[in-house]
N, C-alpha and C positions, 0 to 999 in steps of 0.2 A: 361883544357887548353883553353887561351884566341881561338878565330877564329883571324887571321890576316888580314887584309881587306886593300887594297892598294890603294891608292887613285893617282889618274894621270891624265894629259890634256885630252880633249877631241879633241885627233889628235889621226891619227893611229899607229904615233912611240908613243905613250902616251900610250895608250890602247894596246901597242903590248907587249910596257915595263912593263907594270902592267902585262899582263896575263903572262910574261917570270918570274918577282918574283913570283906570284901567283902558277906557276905551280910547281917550288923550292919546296915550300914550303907543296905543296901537294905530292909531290913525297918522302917528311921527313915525309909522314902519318898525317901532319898535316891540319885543316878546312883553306881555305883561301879565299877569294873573291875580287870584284874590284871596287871600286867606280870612280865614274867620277868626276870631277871637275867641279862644279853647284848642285851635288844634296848635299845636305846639311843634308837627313838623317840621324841620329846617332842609331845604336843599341847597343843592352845594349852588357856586354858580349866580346866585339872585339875591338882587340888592331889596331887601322888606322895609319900605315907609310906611309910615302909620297914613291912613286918610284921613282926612280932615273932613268931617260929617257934616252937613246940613240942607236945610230940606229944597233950599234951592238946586243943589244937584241931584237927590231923589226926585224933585218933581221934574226936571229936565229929562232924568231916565226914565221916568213913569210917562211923558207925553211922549218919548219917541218910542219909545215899545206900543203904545198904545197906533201910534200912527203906522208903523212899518210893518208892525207883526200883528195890531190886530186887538182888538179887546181879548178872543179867548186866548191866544196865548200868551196875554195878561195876565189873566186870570190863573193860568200854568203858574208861569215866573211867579206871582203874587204868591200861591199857596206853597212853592220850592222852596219859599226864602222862610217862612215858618217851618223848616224843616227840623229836623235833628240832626241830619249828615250835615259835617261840618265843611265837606268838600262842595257844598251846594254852589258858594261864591262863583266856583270855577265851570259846572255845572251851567249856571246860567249863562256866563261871559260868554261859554263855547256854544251856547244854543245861539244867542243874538250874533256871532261870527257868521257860526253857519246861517243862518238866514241873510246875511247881506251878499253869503255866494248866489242866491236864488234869483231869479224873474219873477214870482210871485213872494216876496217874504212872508205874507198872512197866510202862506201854507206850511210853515214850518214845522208847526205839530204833524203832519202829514210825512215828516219824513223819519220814521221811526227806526231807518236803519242807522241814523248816524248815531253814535254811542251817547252824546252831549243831552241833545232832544228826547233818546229813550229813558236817559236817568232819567231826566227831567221831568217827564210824562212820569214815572213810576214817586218820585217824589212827592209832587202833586198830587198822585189820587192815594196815595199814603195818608196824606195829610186831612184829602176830602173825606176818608173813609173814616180817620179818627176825627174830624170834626161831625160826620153826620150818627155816629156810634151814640158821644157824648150828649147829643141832641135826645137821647132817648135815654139814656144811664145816670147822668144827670140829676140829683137828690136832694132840691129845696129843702130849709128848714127854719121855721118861724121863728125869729130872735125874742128875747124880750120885748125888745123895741121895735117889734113887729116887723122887720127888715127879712126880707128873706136868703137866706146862705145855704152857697152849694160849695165843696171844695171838690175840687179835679186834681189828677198827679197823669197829666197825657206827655207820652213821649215829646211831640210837638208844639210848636206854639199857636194853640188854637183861639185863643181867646176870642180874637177877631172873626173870626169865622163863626161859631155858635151865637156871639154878643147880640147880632139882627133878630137871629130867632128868637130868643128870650125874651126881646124887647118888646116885638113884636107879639108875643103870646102873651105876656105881661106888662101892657103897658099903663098902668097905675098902681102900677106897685113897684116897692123900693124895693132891688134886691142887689146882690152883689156876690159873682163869683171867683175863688181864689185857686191860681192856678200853684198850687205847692211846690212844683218841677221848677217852675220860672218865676217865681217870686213874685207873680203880677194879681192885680184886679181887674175884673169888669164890675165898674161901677154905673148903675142905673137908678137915677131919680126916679120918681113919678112924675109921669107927663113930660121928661125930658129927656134928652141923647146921653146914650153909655158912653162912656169914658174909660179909657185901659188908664191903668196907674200902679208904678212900680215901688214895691214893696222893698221902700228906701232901709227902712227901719228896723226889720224883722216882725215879722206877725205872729202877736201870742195868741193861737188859736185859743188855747186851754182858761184864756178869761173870758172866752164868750159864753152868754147864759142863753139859754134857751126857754121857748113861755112853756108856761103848764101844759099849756092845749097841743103846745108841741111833740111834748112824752108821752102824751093819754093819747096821740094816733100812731107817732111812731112805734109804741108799744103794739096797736091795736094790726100797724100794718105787719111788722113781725109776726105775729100769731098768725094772722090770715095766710098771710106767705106758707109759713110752716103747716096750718091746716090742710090746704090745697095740695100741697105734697103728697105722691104715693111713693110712698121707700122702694116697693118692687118693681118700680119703671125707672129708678133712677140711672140715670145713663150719664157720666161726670164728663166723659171725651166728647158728648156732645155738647153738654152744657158749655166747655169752654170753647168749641168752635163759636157758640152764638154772643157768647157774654165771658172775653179771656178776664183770667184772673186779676191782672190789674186795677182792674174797675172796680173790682167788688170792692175795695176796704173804703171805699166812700160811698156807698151804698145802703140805704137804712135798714134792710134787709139782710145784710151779711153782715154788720157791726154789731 
């Protein structure tokens, strides 16, 4: 019998909808897995359906992973599926497998020998690490329209993850940040909940203006930076262990 192999976005009602057929189909005794949308992979042997995405089967998968396995390893799967590895689909499936072999499922993160769970585990703090990096690297900038903008280019999809903090540090003020990698926004009112929104259209960065008062510090912060510098301690291998190069070209500081 063919293996069935599900192919879906690379979103987490996308990947929640693949693992909900995916599990169907395991539950009929039959081989099933998930492909992501970008890996382009073909194995021999397996028949590939498209899945049909909606949020009624991501929320069916998001309450039983919460029930079985647990809020943190929610929280795991949650930040896996913002990943960059396109093999994550499969990644997950195999984590929630293994845990239905267990007598406790809510200890599945605990078992770091099985290969499924350790991507998984490593995926996740991948993910938490460049979301807690961006939480500090991160480079408002005052629009004309007094709106505040930061742009990110992060290997993963963090948006979600950083959006609370911002909110939270900023809450009366409009800002809005644009993740360049994934074409998305985090959109934040004043006084109201952020909102991710995808970047249907293409974004012309290059027509945004910026206010006066924006140049006269960004300039101001530049020079400071540069003054505080000693050239004879510069140490660049350390510098990029603390702040790798990536980060810098959206940074007011290195632009």
């Amino acid at each position: 019998m063919l293996k069935k192999v599900y192919r879906c976005s690379d979103t987490v009602t996308g990947i929640f909808s693949g693992i909900h057929d995916a599990w169907l189909t395991k539950n009929r005794k039959e081989e099933a897995g998930i492909q992501i949308a970008g890996d382009d992979e073909v194995t021999l042997f397996c028949e590939y359906l498209d899945t049909e995405e909606s949020n009624k089967k991501a929320l069916a998968v998001e309450g039983m992973i919460k029930r079985y396995l647990g809020y943190a390893a929610y929280h795991d799967i949650y930040q896996a599926c913002l990943s960059f590895d396109l093999k994550k689909g499969e990644t997950i499936l195999g984590t929630i497998a293994a845990a239905k072999e267990l007598t406790d499922s809510k200890k599945i993160m605990d078992h770091l020998s099985n290969p499924y769970v350790h991507t998984l585990f490593y995926l996740s703090r991948n993910v938490g690490g460049e979301a807690h990096n961006l939480t500090e690297f991160i480079r408002f900038g005052e629009l004309a329209n007094g709106v505040l903008y930061a742009k990110i280019t992060p290997k993963n999809q963090v948006l979600s993850c950083i959006a609370p903090h911002f909110a939270d540090r900023f809450p009366e003020e409009n800002f809005m940040i644009y993740d360049k990698t994934h074409k998305m926004f985090v959109v934040k009112e004043a006084k109201k909940q952020w909102v991710l929104v995808q970047d249907e259209f293409g974004f012309a960065e290059a027509t945004l203006e910026y206010s006066a008062e924006e140049q006269v510090y960004s300039a101001l912060w530049k020079d400071f930076v540069s003054s505080i510098a000693i050239k004879e301690r510069e140490n660049r291998r350390c510098q990029m262990q603390h702040l790798p190069l990536w980060y810098r070209g959206n940074m007011t500081e290195f632009c």
